[in-house]
LOLUM-825409 format. One record per residue: residue in one letter; x, z, y of N, C-alpha, C in turn; residue number from 1. Coordinates in nm, 3 decimals. Atoms other than C-alpha are relative to their C-alpha. Layout:
N
+------+---------+---------+---------+---------+---------+---------+---------+---------+---------+------+
: resn :    n.xx :    n.zz :    n.yy :   ca.xx :   ca.zz :   ca.yy :    c.xx :    c.zz :    c.yy : resi :
+------+---------+---------+---------+---------+---------+---------+---------+---------+---------+------+
:    A :       X :       Z :       Y :       X :       Z :       Y :       X :       Z :       Y :  NUM :
...
+------+---------+---------+---------+---------+---------+---------+---------+---------+---------+------+
This chain:
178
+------+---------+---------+---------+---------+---------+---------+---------+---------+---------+------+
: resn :    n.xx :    n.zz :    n.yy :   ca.xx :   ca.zz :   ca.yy :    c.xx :    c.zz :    c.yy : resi :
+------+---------+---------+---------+---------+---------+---------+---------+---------+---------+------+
:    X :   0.124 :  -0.070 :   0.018 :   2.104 :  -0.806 :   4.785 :  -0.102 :  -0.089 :  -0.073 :    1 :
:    X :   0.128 :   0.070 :   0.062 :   1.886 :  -1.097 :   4.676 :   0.093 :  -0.032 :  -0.191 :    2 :
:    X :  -0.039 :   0.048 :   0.166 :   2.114 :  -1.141 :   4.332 :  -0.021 :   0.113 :  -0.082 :    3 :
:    X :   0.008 :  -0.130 :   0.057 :   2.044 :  -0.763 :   4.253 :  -0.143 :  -0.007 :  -0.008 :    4 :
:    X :   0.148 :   0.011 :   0.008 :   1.693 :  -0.842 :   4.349 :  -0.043 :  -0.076 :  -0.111 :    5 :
:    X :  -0.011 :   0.088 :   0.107 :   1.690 :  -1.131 :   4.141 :  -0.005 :   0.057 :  -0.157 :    6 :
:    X :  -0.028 :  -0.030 :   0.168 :   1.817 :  -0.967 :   3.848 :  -0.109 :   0.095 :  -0.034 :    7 :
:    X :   0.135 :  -0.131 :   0.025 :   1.554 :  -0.625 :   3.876 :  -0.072 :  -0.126 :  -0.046 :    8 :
:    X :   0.115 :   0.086 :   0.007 :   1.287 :  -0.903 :   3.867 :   0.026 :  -0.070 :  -0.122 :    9 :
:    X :  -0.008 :   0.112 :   0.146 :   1.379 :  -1.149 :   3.564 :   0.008 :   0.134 :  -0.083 :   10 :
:    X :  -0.012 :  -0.097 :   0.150 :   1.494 :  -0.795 :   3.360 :  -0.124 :   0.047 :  -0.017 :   11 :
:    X :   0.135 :   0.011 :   0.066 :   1.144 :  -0.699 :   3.406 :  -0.070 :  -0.088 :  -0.037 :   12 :
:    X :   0.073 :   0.066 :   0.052 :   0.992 :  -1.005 :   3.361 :   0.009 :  -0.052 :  -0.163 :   13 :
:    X :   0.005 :  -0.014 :   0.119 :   1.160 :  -1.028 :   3.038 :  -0.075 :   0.122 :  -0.099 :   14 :
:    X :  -0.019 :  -0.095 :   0.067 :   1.122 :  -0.679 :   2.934 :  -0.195 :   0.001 :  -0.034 :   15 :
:    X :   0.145 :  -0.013 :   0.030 :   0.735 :  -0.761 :   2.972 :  -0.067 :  -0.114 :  -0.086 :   16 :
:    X :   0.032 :   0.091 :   0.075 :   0.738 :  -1.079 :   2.777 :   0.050 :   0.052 :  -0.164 :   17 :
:    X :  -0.016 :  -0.075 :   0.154 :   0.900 :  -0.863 :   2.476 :  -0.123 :   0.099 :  -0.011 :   18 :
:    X :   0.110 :  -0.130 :   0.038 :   0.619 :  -0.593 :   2.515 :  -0.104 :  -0.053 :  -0.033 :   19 :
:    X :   0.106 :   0.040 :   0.031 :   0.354 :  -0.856 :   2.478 :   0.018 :  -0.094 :  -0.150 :   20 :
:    X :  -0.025 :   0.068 :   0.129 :   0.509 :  -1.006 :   2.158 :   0.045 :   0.105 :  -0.092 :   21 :
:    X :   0.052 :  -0.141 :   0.118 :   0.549 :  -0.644 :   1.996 :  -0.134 :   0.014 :  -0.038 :   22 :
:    X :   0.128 :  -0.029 :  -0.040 :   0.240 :  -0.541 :   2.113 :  -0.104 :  -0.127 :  -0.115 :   23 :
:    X :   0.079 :   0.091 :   0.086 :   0.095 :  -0.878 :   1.910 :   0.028 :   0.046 :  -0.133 :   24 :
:    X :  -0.062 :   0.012 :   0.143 :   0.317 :  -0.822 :   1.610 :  -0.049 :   0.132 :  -0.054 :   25 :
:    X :   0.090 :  -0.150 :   0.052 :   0.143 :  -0.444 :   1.598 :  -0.106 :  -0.051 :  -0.063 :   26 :
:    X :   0.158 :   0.064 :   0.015 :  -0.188 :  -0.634 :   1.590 :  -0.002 :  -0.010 :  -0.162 :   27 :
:    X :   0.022 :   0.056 :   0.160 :  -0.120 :  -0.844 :   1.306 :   0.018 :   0.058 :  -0.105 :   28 :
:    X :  -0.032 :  -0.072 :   0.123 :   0.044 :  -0.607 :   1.078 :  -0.093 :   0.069 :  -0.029 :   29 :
:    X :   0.154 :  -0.057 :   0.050 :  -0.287 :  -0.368 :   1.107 :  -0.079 :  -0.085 :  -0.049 :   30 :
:    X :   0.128 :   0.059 :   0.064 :  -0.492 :  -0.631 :   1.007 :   0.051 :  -0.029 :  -0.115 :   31 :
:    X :  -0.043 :   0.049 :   0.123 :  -0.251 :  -0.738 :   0.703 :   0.007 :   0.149 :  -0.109 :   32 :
:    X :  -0.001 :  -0.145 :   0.075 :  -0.255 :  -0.347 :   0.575 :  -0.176 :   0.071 :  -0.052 :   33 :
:    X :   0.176 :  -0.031 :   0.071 :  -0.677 :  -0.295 :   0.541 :  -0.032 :  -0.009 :  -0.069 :   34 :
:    X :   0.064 :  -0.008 :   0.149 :  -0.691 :  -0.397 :   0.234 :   0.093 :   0.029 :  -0.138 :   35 :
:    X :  -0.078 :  -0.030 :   0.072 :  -0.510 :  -0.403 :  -0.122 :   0.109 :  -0.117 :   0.020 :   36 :
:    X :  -0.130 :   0.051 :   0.004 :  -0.123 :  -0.516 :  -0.142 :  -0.002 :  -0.102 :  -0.114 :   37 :
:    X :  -0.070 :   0.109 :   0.156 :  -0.052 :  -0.819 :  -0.378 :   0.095 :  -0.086 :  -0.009 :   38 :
:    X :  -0.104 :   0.051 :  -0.004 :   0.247 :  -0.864 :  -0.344 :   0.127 :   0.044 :  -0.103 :   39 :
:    X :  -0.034 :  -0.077 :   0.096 :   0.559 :  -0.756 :  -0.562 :  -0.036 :   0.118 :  -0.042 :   40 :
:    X :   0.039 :  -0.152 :   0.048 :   0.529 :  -0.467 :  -0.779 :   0.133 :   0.111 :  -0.030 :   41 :
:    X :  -0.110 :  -0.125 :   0.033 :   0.749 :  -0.143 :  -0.785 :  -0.060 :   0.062 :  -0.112 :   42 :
:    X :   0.016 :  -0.085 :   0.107 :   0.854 :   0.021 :  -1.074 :   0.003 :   0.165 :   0.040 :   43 :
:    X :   0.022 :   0.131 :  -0.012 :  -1.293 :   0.731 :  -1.121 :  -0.121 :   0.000 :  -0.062 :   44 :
:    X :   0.170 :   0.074 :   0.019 :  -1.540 :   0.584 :  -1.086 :   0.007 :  -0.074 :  -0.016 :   45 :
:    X :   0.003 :   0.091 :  -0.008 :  -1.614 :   0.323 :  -1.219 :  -0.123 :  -0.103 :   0.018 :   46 :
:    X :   0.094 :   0.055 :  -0.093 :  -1.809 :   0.067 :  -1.046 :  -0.061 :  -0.080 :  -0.128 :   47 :
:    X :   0.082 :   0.054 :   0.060 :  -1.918 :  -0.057 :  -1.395 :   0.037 :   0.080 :  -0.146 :   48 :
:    X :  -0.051 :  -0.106 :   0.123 :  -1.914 :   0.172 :  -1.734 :   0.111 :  -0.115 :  -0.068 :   49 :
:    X :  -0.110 :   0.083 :   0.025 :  -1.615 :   0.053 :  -1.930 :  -0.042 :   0.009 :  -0.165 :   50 :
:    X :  -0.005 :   0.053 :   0.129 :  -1.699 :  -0.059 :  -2.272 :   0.087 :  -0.097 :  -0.112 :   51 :
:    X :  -0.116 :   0.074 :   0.040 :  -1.558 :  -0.264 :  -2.530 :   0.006 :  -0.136 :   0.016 :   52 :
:    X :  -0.020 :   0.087 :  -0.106 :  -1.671 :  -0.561 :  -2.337 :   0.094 :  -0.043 :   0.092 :   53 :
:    X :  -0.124 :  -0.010 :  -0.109 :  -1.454 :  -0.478 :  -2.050 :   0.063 :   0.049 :   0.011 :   54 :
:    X :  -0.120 :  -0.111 :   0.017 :  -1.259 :  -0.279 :  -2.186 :   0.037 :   0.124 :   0.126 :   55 :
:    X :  -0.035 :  -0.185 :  -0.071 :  -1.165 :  -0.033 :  -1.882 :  -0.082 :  -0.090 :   0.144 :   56 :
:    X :   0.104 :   0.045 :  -0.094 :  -1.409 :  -0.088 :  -1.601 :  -0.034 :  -0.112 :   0.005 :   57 :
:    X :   0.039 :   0.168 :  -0.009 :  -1.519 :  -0.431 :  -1.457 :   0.132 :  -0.108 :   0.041 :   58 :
:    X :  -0.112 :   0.111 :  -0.026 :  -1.330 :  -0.744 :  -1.479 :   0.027 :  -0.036 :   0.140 :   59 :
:    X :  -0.030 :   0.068 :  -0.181 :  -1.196 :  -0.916 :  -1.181 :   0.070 :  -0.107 :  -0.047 :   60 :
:    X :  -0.040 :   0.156 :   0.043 :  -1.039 :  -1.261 :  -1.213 :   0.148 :   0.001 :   0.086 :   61 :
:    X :  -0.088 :  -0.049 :  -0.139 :  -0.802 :  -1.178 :  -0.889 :   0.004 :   0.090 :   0.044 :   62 :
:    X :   0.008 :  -0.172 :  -0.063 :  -0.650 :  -0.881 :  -0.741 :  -0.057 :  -0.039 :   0.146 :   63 :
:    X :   0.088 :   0.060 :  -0.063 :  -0.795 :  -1.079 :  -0.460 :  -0.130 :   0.086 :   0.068 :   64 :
:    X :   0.129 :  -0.010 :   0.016 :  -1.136 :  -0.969 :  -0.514 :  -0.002 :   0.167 :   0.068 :   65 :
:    X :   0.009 :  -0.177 :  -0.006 :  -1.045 :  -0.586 :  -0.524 :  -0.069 :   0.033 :   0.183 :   66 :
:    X :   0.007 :  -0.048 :  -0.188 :  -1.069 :  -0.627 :  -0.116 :  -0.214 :   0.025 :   0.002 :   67 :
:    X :   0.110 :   0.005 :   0.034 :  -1.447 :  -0.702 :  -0.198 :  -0.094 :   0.107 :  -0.107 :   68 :
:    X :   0.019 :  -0.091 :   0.073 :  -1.536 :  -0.525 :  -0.506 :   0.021 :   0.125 :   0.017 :   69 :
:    X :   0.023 :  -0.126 :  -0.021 :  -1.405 :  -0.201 :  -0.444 :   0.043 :   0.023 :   0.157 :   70 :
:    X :   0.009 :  -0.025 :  -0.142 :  -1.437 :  -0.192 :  -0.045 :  -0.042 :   0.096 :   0.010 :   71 :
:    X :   0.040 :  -0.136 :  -0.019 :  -1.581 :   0.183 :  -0.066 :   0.104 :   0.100 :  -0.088 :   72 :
:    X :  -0.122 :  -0.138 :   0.088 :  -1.256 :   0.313 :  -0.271 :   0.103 :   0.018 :   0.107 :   73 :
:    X :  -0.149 :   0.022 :  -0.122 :  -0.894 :   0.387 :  -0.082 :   0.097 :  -0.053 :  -0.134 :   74 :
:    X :  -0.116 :   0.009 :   0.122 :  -0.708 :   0.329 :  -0.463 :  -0.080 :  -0.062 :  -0.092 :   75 :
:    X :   0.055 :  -0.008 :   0.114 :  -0.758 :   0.180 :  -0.770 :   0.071 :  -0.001 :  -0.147 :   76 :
:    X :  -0.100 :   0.063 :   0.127 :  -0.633 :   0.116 :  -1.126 :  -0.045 :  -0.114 :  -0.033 :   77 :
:    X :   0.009 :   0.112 :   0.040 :  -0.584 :  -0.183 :  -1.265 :   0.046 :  -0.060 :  -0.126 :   78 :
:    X :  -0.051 :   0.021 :   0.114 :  -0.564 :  -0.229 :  -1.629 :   0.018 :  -0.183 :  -0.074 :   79 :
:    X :  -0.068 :   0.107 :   0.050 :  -0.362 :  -0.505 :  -1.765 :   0.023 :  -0.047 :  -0.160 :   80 :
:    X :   0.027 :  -0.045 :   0.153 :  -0.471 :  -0.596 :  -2.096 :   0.116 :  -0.099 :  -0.091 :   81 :
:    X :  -0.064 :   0.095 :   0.074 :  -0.216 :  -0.754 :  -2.353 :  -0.162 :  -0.169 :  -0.024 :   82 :
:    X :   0.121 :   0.125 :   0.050 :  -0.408 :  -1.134 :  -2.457 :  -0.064 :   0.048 :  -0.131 :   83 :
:    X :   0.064 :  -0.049 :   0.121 :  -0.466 :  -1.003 :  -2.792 :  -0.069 :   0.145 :  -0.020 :   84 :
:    X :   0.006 :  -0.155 :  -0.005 :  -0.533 :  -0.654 :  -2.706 :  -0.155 :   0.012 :  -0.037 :   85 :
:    X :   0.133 :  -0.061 :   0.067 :  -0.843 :  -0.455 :  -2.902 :  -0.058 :   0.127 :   0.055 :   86 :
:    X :   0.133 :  -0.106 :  -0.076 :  -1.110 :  -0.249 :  -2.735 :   0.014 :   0.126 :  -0.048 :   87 :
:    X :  -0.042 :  -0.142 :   0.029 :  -0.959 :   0.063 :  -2.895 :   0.157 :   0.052 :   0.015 :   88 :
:    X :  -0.165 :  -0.060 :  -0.080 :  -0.610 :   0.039 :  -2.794 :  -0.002 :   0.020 :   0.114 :   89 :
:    X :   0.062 :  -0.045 :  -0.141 :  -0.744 :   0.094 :  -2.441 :   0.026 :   0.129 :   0.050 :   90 :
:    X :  -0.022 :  -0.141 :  -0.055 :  -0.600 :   0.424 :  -2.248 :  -0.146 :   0.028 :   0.097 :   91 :
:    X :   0.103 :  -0.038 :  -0.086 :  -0.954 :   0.455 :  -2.122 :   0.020 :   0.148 :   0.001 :   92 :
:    X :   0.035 :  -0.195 :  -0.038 :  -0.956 :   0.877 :  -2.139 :   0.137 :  -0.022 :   0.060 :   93 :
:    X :  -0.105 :  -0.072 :  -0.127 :  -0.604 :   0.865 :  -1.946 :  -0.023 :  -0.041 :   0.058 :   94 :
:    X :   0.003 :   0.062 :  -0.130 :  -0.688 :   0.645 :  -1.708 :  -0.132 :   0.135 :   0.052 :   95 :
:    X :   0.058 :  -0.096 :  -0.047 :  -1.026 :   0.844 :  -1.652 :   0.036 :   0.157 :   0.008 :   96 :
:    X :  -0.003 :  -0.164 :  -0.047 :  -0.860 :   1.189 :  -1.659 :   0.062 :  -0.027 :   0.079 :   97 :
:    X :  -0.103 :   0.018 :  -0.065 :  -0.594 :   1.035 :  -1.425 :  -0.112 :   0.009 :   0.179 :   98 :
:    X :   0.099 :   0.018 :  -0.101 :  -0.900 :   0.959 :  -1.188 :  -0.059 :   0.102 :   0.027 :   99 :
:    X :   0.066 :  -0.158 :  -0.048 :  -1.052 :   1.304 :  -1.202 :   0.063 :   0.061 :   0.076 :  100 :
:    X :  -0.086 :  -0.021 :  -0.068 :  -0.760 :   1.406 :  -1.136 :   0.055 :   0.023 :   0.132 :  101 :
:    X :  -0.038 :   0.064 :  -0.178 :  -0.671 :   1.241 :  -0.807 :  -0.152 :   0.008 :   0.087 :  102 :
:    X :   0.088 :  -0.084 :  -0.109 :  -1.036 :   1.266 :  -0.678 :  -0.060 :   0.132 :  -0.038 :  103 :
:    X :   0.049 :  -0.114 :  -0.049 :  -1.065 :   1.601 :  -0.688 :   0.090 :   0.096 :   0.095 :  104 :
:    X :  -0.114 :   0.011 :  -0.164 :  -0.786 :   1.572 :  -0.395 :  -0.095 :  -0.085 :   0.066 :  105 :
:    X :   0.118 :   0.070 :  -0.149 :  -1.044 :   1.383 :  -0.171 :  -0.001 :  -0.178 :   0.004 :  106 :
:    X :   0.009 :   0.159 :  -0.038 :  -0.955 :   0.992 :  -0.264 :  -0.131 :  -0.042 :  -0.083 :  107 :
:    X :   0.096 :   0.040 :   0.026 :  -1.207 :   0.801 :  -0.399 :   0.069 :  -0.164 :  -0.108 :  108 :
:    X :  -0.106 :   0.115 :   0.094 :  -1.081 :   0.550 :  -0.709 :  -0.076 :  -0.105 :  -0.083 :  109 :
:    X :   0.070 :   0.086 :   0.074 :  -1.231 :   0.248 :  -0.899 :   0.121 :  -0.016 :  -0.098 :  110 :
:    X :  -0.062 :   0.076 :   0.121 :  -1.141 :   0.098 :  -1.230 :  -0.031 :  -0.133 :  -0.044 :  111 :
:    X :   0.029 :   0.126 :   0.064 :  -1.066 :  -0.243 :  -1.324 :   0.092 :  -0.089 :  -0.107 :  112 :
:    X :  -0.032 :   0.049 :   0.122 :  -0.950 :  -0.442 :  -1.578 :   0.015 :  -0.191 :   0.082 :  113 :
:    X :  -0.066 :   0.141 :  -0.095 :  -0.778 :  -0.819 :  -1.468 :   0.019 :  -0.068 :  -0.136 :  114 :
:    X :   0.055 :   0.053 :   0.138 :  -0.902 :  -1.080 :  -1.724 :   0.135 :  -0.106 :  -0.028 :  115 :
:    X :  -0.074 :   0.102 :   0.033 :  -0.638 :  -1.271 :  -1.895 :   0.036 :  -0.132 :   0.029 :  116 :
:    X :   0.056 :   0.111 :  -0.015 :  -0.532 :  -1.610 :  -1.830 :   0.002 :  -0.112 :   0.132 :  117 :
:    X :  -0.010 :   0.056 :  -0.130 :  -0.540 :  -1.660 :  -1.440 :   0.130 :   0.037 :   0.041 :  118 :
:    X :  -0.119 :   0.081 :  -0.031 :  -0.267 :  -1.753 :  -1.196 :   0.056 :   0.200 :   0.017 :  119 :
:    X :  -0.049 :  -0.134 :   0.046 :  -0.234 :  -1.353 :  -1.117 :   0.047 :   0.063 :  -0.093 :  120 :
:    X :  -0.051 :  -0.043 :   0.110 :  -0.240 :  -1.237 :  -1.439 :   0.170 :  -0.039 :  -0.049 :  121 :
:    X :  -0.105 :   0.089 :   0.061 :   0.034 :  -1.449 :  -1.519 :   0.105 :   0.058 :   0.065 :  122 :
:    X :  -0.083 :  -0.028 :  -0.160 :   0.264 :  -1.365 :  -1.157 :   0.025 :   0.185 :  -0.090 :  123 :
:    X :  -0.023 :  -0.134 :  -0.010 :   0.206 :  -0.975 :  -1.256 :   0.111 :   0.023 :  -0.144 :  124 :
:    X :  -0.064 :   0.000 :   0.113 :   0.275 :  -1.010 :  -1.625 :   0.157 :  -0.034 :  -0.030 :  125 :
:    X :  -0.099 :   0.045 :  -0.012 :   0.576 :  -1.163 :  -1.542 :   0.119 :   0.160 :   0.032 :  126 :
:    X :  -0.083 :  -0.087 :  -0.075 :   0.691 :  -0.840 :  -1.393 :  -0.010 :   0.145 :  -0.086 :  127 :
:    X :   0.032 :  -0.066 :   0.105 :   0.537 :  -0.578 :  -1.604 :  -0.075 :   0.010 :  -0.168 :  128 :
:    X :   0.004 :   0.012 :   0.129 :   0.519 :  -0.520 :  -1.959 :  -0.160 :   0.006 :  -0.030 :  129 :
:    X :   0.160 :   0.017 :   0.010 :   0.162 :  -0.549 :  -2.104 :   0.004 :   0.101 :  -0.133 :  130 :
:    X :   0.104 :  -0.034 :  -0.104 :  -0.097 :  -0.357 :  -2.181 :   0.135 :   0.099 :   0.129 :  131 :
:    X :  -0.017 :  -0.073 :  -0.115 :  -0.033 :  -0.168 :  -1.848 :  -0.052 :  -0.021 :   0.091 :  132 :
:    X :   0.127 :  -0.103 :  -0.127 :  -0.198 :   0.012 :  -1.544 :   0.070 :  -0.068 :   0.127 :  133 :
:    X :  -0.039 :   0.032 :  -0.098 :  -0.176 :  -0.131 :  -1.202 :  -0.021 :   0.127 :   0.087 :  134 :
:    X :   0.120 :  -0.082 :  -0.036 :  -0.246 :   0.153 :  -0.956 :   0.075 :  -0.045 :   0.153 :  135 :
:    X :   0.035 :   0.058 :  -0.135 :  -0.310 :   0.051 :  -0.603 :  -0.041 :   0.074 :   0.109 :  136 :
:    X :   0.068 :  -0.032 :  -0.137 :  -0.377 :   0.191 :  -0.255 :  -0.020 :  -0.075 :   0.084 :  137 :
:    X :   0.022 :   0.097 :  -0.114 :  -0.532 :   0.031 :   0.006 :   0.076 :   0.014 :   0.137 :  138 :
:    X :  -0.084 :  -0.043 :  -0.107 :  -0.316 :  -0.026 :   0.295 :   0.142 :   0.052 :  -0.024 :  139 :
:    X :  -0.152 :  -0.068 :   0.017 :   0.017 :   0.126 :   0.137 :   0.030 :  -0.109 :  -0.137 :  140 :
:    X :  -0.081 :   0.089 :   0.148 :   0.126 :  -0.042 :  -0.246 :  -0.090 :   0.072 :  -0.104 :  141 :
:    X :   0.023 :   0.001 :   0.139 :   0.121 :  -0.048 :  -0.584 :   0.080 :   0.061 :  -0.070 :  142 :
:    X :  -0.076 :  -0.020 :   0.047 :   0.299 :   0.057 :  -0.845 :  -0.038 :   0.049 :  -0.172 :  143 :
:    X :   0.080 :   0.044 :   0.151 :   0.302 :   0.002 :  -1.236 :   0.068 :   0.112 :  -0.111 :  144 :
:    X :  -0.046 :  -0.070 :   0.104 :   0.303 :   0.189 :  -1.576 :  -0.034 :  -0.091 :  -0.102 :  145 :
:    X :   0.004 :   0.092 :   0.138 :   0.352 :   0.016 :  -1.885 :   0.098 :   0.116 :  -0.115 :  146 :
:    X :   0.011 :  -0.061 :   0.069 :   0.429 :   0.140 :  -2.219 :  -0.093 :   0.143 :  -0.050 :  147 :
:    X :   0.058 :  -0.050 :  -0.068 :   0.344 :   0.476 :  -2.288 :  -0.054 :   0.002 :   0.082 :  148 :
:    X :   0.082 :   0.018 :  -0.118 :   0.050 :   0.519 :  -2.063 :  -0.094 :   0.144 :   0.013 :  149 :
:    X :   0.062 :  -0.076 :   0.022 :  -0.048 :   0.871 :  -1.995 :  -0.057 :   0.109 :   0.155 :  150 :
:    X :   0.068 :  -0.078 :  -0.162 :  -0.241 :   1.104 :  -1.699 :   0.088 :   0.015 :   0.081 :  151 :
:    X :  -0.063 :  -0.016 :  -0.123 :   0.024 :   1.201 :  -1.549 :   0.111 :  -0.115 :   0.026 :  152 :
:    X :  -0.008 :   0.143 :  -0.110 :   0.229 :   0.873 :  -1.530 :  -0.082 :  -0.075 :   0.119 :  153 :
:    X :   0.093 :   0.072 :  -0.109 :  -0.100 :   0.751 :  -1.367 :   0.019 :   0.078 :   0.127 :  154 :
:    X :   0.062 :  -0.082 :  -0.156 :  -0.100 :   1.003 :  -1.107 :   0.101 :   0.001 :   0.061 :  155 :
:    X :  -0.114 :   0.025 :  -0.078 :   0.282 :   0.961 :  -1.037 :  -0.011 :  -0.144 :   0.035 :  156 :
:    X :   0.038 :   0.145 :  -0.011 :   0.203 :   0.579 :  -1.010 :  -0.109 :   0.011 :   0.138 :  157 :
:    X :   0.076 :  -0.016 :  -0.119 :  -0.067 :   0.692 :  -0.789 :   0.063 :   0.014 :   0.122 :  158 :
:    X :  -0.064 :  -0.021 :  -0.169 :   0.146 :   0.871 :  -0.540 :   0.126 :  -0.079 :  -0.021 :  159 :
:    X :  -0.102 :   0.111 :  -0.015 :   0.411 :   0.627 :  -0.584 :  -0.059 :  -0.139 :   0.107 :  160 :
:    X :   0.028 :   0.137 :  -0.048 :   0.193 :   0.404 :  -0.480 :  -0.081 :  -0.034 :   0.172 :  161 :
:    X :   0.029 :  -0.056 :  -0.176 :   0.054 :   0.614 :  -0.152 :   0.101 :   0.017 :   0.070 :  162 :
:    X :  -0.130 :   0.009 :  -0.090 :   0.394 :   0.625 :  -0.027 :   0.077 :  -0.076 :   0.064 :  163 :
:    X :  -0.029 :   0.114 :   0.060 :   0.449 :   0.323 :  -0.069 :   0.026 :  -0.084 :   0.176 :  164 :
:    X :   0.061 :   0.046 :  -0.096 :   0.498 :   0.091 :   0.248 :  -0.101 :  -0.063 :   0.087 :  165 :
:    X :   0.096 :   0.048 :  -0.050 :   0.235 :   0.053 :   0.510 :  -0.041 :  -0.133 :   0.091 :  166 :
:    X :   0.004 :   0.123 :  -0.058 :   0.310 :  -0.331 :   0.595 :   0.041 :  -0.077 :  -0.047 :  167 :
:    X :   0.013 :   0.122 :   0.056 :   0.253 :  -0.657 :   0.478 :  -0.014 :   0.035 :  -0.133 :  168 :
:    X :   0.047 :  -0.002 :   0.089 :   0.183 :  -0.768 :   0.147 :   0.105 :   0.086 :  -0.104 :  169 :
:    X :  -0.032 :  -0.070 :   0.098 :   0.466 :  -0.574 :  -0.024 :   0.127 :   0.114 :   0.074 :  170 :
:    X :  -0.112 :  -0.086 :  -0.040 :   0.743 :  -0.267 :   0.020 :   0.137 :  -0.083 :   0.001 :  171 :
:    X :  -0.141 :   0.058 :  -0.055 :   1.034 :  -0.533 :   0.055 :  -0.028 :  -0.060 :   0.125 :  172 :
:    X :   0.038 :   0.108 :  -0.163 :   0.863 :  -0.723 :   0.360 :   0.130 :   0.093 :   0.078 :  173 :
:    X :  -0.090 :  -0.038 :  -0.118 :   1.041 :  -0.445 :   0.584 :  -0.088 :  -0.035 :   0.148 :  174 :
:    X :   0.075 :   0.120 :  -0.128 :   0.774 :  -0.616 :   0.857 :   0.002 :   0.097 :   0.102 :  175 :
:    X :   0.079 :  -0.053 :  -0.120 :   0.661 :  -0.302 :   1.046 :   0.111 :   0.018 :   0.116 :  176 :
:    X :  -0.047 :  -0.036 :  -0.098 :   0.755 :  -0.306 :   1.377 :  -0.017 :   0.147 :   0.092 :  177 :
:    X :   0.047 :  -0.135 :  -0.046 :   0.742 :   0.047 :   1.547 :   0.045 :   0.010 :   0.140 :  178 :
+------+---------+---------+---------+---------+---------+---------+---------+---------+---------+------+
């Protein structure tokens, strides 16, 4: 009787030392999903007019930043400019019809433009062809268009990119625990 006792007692005491190390690993993954994903990439408003300055909304230096900068969007785009690229080869009207588009379904979208040059730029470029569109949800992924670059790629890129997984920095982690 006491080795049956024994055993009830340690199987719960385990079974409650796994529930408090899920239970953590829930934690952390919500807090690693609040903002934007920058991690691999699968194949509007804008918070500053897009001229031939900045070519398609405002710069950013780091996708980094996006957590900051556009903290009142759920998505954004993210145009990826070749180094040599000219202020009229710019898909600014698809990107902005791509953005009408999608919020006038209820999201809310910024536009930015990721300045040549830095350690990002470099990491992304590596992966997709240039110019090309990053498009981003907060909390779920990314997911890229290059070449052709037209409304409705963006908006399949969009929901590619809301589908996308809702843990850790990219859809290969695999992290969430459920």
């Amino acid at each position: 009787m006491r080795w049956v006792l024994g055993a009830v007692v340690l199987a719960a005491a385990v079974a409650m030392a796994a529930r408090a190390v899920m239970k953590g690993n829930v934690v952390s993954a919500d807090k690693a999903v609040s903002g934007f994903a920058t991690g691999d990439i699968s194949s509007a408003t804008n918070n500053a007019p897009a001229t031939a300055d900045t070519i398609a909304g405002r710069e950013i230096s780091a996708l980094s930043e996006l957590n900051t900068v556009a903290a009142d969007t759920n998505a954004v785009f993210v145009f990826l400019p070749d180094r040599k690229e000219k202020a009229g080869n710019v898909p600014t009207a698809q990107i902005q019809s791509a953005v009408r588009t999608i919020e006038a379904r209820g999201s809310k979208l910024g536009v930015f433009t990721l300045k040549p040059g830095g350690r990002d730029y470099e990491q992304i470029t590596a992966q997709v062809a240039v110019p090309g569109v990053l498009a981003m949800v907060k909390g779920r992924g990314m997911s890229a268009v290059s070449g052709e670059i037209t409304e409705t790629k963006l908006v399949q890129a969009f929901v590619g990119a809301s589908s996308g997984g809702g843990c850790g920095p990219s859809a290969k982690s695999g992290c969430c625990p459920r």
